[in-house]
C-alpha positions in Angstrom: 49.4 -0.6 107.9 45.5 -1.5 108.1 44.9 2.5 109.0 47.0 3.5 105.6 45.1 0.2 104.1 41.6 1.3 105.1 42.1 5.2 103.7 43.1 3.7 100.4 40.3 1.3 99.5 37.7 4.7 100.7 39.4 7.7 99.0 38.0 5.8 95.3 34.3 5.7 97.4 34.9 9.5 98.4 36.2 10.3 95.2 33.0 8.8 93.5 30.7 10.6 95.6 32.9 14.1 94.8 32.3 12.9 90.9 28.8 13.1 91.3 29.1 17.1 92.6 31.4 18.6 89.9 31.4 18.5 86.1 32.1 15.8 84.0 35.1 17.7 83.1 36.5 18.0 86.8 35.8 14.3 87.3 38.0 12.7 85.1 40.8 14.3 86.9 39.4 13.4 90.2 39.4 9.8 89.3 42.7 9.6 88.0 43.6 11.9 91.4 41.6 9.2 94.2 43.2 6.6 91.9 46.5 7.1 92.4 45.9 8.3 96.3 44.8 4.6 96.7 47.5 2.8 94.7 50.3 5.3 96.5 48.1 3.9 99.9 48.9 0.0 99.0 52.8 1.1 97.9 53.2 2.2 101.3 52.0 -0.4 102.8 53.7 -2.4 100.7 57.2 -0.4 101.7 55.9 -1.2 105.8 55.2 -4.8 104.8 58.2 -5.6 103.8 60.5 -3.0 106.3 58.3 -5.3 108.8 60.3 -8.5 107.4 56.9 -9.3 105.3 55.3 -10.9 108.7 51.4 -11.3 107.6 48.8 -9.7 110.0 45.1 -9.6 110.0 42.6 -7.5 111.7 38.7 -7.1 112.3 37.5 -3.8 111.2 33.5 -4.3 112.0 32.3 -7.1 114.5 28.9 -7.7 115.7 28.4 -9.3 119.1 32.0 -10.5 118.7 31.9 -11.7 115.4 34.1 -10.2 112.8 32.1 -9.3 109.8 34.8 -7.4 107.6 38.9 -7.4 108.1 42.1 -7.1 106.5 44.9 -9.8 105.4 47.8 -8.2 104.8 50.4 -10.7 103.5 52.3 -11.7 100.4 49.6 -12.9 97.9 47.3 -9.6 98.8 49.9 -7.1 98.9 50.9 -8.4 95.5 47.5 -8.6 93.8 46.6 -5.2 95.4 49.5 -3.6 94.1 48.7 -4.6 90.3 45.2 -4.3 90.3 46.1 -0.5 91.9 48.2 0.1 89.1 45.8 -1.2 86.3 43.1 1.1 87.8 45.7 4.3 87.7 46.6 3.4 84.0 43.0 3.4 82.9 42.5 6.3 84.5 45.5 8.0 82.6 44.0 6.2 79.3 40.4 7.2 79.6 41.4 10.9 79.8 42.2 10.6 76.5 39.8 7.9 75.4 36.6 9.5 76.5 36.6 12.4 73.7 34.3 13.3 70.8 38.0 12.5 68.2 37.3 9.4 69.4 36.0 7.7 65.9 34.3 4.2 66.6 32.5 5.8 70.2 32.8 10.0 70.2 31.8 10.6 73.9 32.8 12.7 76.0 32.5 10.8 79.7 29.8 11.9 81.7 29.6 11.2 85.1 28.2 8.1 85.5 31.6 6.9 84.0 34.1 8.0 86.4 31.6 7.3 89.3 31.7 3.9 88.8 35.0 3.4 87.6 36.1 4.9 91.1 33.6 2.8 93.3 35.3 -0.3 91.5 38.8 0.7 91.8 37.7 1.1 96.1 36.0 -2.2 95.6 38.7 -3.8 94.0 41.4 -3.0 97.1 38.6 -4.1 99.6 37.6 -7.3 98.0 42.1 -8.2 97.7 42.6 -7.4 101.2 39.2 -8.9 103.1 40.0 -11.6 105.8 36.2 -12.7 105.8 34.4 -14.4 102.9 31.1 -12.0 104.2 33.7 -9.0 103.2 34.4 -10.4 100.3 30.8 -11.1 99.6 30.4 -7.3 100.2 32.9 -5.9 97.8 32.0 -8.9 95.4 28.2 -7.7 94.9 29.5 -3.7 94.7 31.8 -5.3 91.4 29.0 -6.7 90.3 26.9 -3.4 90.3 29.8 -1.5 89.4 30.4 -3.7 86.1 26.5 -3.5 85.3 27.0 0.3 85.4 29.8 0.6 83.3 29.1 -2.7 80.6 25.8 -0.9 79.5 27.5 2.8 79.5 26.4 3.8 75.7 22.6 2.5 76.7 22.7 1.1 73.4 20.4 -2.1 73.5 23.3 -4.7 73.1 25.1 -2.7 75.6 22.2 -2.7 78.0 21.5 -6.3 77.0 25.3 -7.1 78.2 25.0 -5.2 81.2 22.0 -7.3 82.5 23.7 -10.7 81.6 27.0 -9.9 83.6 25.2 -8.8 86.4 22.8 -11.7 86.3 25.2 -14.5 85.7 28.0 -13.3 88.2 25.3 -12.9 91.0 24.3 -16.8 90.5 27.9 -17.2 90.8 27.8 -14.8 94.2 25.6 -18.0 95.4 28.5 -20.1 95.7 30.0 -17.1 98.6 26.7 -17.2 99.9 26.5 -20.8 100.7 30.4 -21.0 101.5 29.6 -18.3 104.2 26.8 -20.2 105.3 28.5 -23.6 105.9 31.7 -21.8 107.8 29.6 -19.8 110.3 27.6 -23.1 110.9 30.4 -25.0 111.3 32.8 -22.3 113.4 30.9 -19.6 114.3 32.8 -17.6 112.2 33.0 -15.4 109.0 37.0 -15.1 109.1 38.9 -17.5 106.2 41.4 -18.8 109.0 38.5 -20.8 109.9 38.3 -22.7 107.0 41.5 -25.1 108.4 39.6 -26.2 111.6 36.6 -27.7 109.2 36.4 -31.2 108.8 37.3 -32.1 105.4 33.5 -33.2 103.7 33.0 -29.7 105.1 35.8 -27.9 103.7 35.1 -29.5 100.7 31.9 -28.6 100.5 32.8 -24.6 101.0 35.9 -24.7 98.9 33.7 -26.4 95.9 31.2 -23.0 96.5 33.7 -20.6 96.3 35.3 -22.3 93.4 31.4 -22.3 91.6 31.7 -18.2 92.8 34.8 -17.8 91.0 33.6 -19.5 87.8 30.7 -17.0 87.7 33.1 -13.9 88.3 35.8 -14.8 86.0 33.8 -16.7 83.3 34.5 -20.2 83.5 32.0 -23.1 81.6 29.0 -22.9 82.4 29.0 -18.9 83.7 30.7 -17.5 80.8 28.4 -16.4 78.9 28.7 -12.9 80.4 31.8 -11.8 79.5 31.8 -11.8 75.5 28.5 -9.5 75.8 30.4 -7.3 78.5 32.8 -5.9 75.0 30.1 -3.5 74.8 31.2 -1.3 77.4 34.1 1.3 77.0 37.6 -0.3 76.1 39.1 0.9 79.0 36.3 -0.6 81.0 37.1 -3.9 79.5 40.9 -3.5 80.5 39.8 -2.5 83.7 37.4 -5.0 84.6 37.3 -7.8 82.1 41.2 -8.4 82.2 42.8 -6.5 84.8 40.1 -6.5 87.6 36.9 -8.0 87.5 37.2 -11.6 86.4 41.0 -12.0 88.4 38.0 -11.8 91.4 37.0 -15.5 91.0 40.7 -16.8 90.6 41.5 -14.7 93.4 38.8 -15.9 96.1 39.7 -19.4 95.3 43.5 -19.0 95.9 42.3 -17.0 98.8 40.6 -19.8 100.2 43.1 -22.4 99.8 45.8 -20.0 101.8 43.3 -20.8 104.5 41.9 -23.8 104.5 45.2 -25.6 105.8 45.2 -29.7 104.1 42.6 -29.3 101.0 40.3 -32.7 99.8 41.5 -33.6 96.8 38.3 -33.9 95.4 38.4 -30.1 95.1 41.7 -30.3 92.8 40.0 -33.1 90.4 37.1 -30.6 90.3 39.1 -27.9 89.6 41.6 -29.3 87.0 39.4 -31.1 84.9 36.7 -27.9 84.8 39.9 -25.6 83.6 41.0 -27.7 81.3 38.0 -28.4 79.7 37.2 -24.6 79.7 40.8 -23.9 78.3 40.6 -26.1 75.6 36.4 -24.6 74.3 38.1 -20.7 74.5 40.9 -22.0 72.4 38.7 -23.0 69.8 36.5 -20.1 69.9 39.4 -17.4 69.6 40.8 -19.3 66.9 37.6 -17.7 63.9 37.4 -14.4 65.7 38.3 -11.1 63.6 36.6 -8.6 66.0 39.8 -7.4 68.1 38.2 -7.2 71.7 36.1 -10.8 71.3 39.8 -12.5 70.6 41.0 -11.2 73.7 37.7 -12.4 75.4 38.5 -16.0 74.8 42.3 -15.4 75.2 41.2 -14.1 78.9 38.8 -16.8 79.3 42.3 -19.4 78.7 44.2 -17.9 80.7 42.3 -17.7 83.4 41.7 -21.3 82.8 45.3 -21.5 83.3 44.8 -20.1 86.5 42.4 -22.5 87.8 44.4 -25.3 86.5 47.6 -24.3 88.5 45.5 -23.4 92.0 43.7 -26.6 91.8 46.8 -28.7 91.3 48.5 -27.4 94.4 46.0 -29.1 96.3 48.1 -32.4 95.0 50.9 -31.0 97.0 52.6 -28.4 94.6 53.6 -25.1 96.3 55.6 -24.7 93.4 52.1 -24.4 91.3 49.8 -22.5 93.5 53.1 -19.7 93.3 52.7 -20.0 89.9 49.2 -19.2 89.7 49.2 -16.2 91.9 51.9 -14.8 89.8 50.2 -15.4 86.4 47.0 -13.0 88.3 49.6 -10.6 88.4 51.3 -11.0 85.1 47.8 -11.7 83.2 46.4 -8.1 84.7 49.6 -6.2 83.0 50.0 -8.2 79.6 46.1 -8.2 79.1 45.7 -4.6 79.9 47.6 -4.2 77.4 46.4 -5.9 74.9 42.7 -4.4 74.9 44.1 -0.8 75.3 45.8 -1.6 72.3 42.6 -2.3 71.1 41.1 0.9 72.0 43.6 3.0 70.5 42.8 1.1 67.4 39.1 1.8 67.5 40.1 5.2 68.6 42.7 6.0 65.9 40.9 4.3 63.1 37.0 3.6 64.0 37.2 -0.3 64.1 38.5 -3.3 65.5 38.2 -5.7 63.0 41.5 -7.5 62.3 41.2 -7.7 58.3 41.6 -4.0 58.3 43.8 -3.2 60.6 47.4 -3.9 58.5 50.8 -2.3 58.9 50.1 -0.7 61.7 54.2 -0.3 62.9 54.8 2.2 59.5 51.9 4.5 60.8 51.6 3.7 64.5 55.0 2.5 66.0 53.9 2.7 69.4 50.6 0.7 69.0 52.7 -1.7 67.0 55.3 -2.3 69.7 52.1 -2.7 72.3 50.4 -5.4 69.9 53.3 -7.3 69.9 54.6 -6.8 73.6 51.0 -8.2 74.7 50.7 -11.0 71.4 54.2 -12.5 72.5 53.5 -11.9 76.3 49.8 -14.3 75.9 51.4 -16.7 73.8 54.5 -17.6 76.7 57.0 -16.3 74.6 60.4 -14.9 76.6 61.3 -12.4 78.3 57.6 -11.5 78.6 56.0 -11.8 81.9 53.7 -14.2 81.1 56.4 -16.8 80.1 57.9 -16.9 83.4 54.5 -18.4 85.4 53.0 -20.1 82.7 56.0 -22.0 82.6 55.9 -22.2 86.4 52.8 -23.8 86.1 53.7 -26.6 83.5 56.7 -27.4 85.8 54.3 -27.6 89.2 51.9 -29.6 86.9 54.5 -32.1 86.2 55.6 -32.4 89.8 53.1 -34.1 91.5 51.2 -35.7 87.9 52.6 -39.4 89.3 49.7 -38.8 91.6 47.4 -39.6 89.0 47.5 -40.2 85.3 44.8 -38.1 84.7 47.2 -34.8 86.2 49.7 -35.7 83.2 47.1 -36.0 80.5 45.4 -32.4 81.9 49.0 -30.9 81.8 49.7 -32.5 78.0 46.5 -31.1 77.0 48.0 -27.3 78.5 50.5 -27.4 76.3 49.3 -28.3 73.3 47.1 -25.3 73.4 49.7 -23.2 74.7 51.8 -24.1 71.1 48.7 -23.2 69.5 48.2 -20.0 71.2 51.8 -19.0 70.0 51.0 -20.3 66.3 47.8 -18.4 66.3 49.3 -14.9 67.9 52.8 -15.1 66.0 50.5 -15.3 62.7 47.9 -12.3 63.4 51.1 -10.4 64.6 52.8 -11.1 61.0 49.1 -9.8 59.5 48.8 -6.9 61.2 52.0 -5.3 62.5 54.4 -5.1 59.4 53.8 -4.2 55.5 52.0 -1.4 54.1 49.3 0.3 56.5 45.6 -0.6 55.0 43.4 2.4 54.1 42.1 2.3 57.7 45.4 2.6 59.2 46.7 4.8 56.8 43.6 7.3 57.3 44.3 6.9 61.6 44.4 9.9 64.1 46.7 10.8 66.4 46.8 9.2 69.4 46.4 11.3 72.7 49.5 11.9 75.1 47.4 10.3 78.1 46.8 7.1 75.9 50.8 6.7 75.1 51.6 7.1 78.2 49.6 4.2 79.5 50.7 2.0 76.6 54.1 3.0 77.5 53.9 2.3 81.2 51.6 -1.2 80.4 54.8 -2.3 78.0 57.1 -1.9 80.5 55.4 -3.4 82.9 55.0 -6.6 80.4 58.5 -6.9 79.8 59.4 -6.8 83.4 56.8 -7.7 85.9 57.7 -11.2 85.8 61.0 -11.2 87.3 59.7 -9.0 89.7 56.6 -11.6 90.5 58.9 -14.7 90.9 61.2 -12.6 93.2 58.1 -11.3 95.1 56.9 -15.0 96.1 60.4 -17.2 96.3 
C-alpha cells in the first residue's frame, strides 16, 4: 500500500516537471492525466485498505540517524480525506480544461504553464501532507502549499492579484510557526518527529504542541486573527479557489489538528476551551460578513470561513469526550470539499458564461442555464444543512456530539446554542439568494450568457452528485 501510496503523491511532482517541457496546450492534458493517476493510486489503496479489514499501518520513508523524518499513516481518517481531496483535484482539472480559454468573458486566458505546473505540484502536495505520520512531513508538504497557492493566487499578475498572492503566502507561513514550534517541543521531549509520540508527552507539554498546531491550522485555513488572506486569495482563477480555498488548501489546518488529536492519546482540556470558543467566535464574525456581500466568490469566502469554524468547533469538543463529534468533524472535511467545490465552480461558470459575479445581475438563471441552476442550488441547500445534502448529515452530527458532553460545562451549551442560531441564519440567507437568482425571467446578463464547455458540465455534474450522496457514504465510512 505505501509503495502504490508513495507513486501517487510523485506522479503530480513528475507531471509538473513534464508541464514545464511541452506546450501549454499539451499540459493541460497532462495535468488532468497525473491527476487522475494519483487519485486512481489512493482508490487502490483504498480497495487494499479495506480488503486488509481497514487495519491502520504506518511507515518511515526517510530517517536520519534513526530518526524518521517523513512517513505514511494509512488509516481511516487519511484514506478518507485523501480520497476527496484526490477527486477535487481531478474535477478541477476536468473544469479548467474548459475554463482556461480566451471565450472565457470576465478572464480570456488561455493557461500557460505556470498554471498547470503548480496546480500539479499541489495536487502531489496535497496527498503527501493527508498521509504524513510526522509533523516535519507535514511541515514539508505544508510550506510547498504555501508556495504553490502564492503561485497560483497571483496568476493574472494583476496588482490585486499579486497583492493577494503575497498576503496568503505571508500570513499562512506565520501560521507554519505554530508546526515549527510543535515540532520543536516533540523532538525535545521524545526524540522524535512521528505524531504517535504525541501520547507519551506529559500533558502541559501536549498542550503546549497541540495549542501550536491548532495556531498552524488557523493560519492555513483562515481562522480570527489569520484570515485575512483568504478574501484577497479570490483573485486567482476560480478553479484555483475551488481547488485550494475550499477543497484543498484551507481543509490543511482543520486537517493537522484532527491529525494531532488521533495521536495525542487523553487531550488537556484546555486545548478544547481554546478551540471552541476561537470557532465560535470566528463562526459568528464570517456570518456577519457574508450576510452584505454581492460579489459571488467573497460570499463563499466567508461561508468557507463558517464552516470551517464548524470544523474546529466539533474537533475541539471531542477533547470533552465526544467520539461522536470528532467523527463528525472529519466527515464535514469531506462533505465541505464536495458541496463547496461546487459552489465556486458554479461561480466560475457564471463569470465564464456571463462576465461577472455579482449577484444583482445574475437572475433566472434555471430558464437559461438549467444545469448551473441545479448546481446553485445543490451547493446553497447543501451549506445551509438542508436534507438529503451531504452537509446536513455531519453538521447535524456535530450539534448532536456538541450536546453530549455540554453538561461538562455551561459554556459548551451556550457555544452549541450560538451554532445553531447561525446555522438558521445561514439557511434564511441561502434559501433567499436562491429564490433571487435561480427562478424568474433571466436578467440581460444571463440572457446574453455563452455556452458552457462539455469539460465544465461534466465537473458540475460529477460535484452534484457527489453533494447529494457523499454523506451517506461518509457516515458509513467512519461508524
Amino acid at each position: 500500500m505505501v509503495t502504490i501510496l508513495s507513486a501517487g503523491i510523485i506522479i503530480p511532482f513528475l507531471g509538473a516537471l513534464a508541464a514545464l517541457l511541452v506546450a501549454p496546450h499539451v499540459a493541460r492534458y497532462l495535468s488532468v492525466l497525473s491527476a487522475f493517476l494519483s487519485f486512481a493510486a489512493i482508490v487502490a489503496v483504498l480497495v487494499l485498505f479495506v480488503g486488509d479489514g481497514k487495519r491502520a499501518i504506518s511507515q518511515d520513508v526517510v530517517s536520519f540517524y534513526g530518526v524518521a523524518v517523513l512517513g505514511f499513516t494509512i488509516d481511516n481518517v487519511s484514506v478518507l480525506i485523501g480520497a476527496a481531496v484526490g477527486l477535487v483535484g481531478l474535477l478541477v482539472c476536468v473544469y479548467s480544461l474548459g475554463y482556461m480559454s480566451l471565450e472565457n468573458r470576465e478572464h480570456p486566458d488561455e493557461g500557460r504553464t505556470r498554471y498547470f505546473f503548480f496546480l500539479q505540484v499541489f495536487v502531489g502536495a496535497m496527498a503527501g501532507l493527508v498521509f504524513s505520520s510526522t509533523i516535519t512531513g507535514q511541515l514539508f508538504f505544508f510550506e510547498i502549499t504555501g508556495v504553490c497557492s502564492w503561485g497560483l493566487i497571483g496568476y493574472y499578475e494583476t496588482p490585486k492579484a499579486v497583492s493577494g498572492a503575497a498576503k496568503a503566502l505571508i500570513v499562512t507561513h506565520i501560521g507554519s510557526l505554530g508546526l515549527y514550534l510543535a515540532a520543536a517541543l516533540l523532538f525535545a521531549q521524545t526524540g522524535s518527529f512521528e505524531l504517535s509520540s504525541l501520547a507519551a508527552v506529559s500533558p502541559p507539554i501536549k498542550a503546549a504542541i497541540l495549542l501550536a498546531i491548532l495556531f498552524a491550522g488557523w493560519g492555513k485555513s483562515a481562522q480570527l486573527p489569520l484570515h485575512i488572506w483568504l478574501p484577497r486569495a479570490m483573485e486567482a482563477p476560480t478553479p484555483v479557489s475551488a481547488y485550494l480555498h475550499a477543497g484543498s488548501m484551507v481543509k490543511i489546518g482543520v486537517y493537522i489538528f484532527a491529525r494531532a488529536l488521533i495521536s495525542a492519546d487523553a487531550v488537556p482540556e484546555v486545548v478544547g476551551v481554546v478551540g471552541a470558543i476561537a470557532a465560535t467566535v470566528t463562526l459568528i464574525y464570517a456570518f456577519l460578513m457574508y450576510l452584505p456581500q454581492q460579489d459571488l466568490k467573497l460570499l463563499l469566502v466567508y461561508s468557507t470561513i463558517a464552516q470551517l469554524s464548524y470544523i474546529f468547533l466539533a474537533l475541539s469538543l471531542s477533547v470533552f469526550g465526544s467520539p461522536l463529534a470528532f467523527a463528525a468533524g472529519v466527515a464535514h472535511i469531506f462533505n465541505h470539499a464536495f458541496a463547496k467545490s461546487l459552489f465556486f465552480l458554479v461561480a466560475g461558470s457564471l463569470s465564464f458564461t456571463t462576465g461577472t459575479r455579482m449577484m444583482p445581475l445574475l437572475r433566472g438563471i434555471l430558464a437559461r442555464m438549467p444545469l448551473v441552476a441545479i448546481s446553485f442550488g445543490t451547493a446553497a441547500f447543501a451549506v445551509a444543512g438542508v436534507p438529503p445534502m451531504n452537509l446536513f448529515f455531519s453538521k447535524f452530527t456535530i450539534f448532536a456530539g456538541g450536546f453530549q458532553v455540554s453538561h461538562i460545562h455551561l459554556l459548551l451549551f451556550v457555544l452549541m446554542a450560538v451554532a445553531i442560531l447561525e446555522s438558521i441564519g445561514s439557511f434564511a440567507w441561502f434559501l433567499k439568494r436562491f429564490g433571487y437568482a435561480i427562478p424568474g425571467q433571466p436578467s440581460e446578463r444571463i440572457a446574453e450568457a455563452g455556452p458552457l464547455p462539455a469539460s465544465m458540465a461534466v465537473a458540475l455534474a460529477i460535484l452534484v452528485a457527489l453533494t447529494l450522496c457523499s454523506g451517506v457514504a461518509a457516515a458509513a465510512w467512519l461508524r
